[in-house]
C-alpha positions in Angstrom: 0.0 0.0 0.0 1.2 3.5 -0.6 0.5 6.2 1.7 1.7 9.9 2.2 3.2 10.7 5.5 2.4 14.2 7.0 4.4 16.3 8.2 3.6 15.7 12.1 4.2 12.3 11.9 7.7 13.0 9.8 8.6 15.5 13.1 8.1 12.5 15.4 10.2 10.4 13.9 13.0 12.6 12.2 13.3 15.8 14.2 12.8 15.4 18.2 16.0 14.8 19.9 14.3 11.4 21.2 11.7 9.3 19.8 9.0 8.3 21.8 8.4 4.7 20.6 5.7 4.2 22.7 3.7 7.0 20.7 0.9 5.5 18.4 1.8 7.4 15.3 5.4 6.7 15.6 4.4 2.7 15.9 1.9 3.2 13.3 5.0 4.9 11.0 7.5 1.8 12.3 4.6 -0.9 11.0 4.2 0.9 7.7 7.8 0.9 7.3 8.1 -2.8 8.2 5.2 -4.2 5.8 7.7 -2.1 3.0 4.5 0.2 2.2 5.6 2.4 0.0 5.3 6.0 1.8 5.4 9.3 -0.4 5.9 13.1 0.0 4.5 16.0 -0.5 7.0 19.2 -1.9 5.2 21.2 1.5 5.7 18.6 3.5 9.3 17.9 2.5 9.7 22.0 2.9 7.8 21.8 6.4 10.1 19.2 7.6 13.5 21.3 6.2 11.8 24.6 7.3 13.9 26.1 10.7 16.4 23.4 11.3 19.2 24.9 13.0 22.4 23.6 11.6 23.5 23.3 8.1 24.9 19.6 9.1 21.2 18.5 10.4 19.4 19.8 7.5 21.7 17.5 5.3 21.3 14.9 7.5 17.3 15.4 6.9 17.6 15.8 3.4 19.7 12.5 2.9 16.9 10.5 5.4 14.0 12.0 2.9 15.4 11.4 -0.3 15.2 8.0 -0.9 10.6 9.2 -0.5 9.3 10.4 -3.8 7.3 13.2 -4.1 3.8 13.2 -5.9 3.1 15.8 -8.6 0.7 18.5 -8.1 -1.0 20.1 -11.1 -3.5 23.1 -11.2 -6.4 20.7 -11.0 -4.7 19.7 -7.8 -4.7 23.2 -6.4 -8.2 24.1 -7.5 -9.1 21.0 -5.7 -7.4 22.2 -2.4 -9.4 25.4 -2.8 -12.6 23.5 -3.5 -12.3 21.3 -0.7 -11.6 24.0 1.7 -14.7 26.2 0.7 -17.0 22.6 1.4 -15.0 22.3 4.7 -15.4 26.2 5.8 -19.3 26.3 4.7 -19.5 23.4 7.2 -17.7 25.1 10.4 -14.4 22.9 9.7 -11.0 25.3 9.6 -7.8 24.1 8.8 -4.9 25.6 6.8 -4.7 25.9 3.0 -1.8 23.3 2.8 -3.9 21.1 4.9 -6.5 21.0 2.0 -3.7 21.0 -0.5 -2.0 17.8 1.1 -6.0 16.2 1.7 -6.8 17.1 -2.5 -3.4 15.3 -3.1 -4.0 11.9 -1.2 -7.9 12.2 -2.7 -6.4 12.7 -6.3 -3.7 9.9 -6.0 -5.9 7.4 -3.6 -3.4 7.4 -1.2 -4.4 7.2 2.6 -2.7 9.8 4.9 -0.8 9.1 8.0 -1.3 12.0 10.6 -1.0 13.5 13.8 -3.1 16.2 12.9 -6.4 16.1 13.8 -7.6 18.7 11.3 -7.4 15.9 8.9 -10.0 13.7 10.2 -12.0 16.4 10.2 -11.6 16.9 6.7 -12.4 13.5 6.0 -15.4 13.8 7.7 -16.6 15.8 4.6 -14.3 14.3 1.9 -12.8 11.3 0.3 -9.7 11.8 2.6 -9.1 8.5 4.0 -7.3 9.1 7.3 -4.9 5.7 8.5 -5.5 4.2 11.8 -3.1 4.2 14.3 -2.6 0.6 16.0 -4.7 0.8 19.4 
């Protein structure tokens, strides 16, 4: 199975000093890994994840860990799709960010399920094809 990764599961995993293994959406992340799913990236993710880290020598060391993850393409019916999505979501009370939508619209074009610790997300897929993975119980 393929799935995209967001951005606050990446941070668990990649950027904390320590990872808690105990935390659901870093085992969820370990089990994906271990079944060889095939997890993909975002170009805002990626850029989230490289975004404020401190030393030149850590950011390398990030972008080595990532590159081996593709990265999906986005088109302009990707974006207008973010924009759609997010005008359903608003006219029903749910906020989120516009990369949010944009990173939903992706994983809805492509099929791909999204691994998350966001819970503006489930929300989202509340009101859209987003399928939002499980994390083991």
């Amino acid at each position: 199975m393929n799935l995209v990764v967001d951005t606050s599961v990446w941070s668990l995993v990649l950027r904390r000093p320590q990872v808690e293994e105990n935390n659901p959406f870093v085992q969820a992340f370990r089990f994906h890994v271990t079944q060889e799913d095939g997890l993909v990236l975002i170009g805002n993710i990626l850029q989230e994840l490289l975004d404020g880290v401190k030393s030149q020598r850590d950011f390398q060391r990030l972008l080595t860990l990532l590159e081996p993850f593709p990265l999906l393409d986005l088109t302009r019916e990707t974006y207008v799709a973010a924009a759609q999505l997010r005008n359903t979501c608003r006219s029903k009370g749910v906020q989120a960010g516009p990369i949010d939508f944009l990173i939903a619209s992706v994983c809805i074009e492509h099929g791909f399920p999204l691994l998350t610790a966001d819970r503006d997300f489930s929300y989202i897929a509340h009101h859209s094809d987003l399928i939002v993975v499980p994390t083991p119980p």
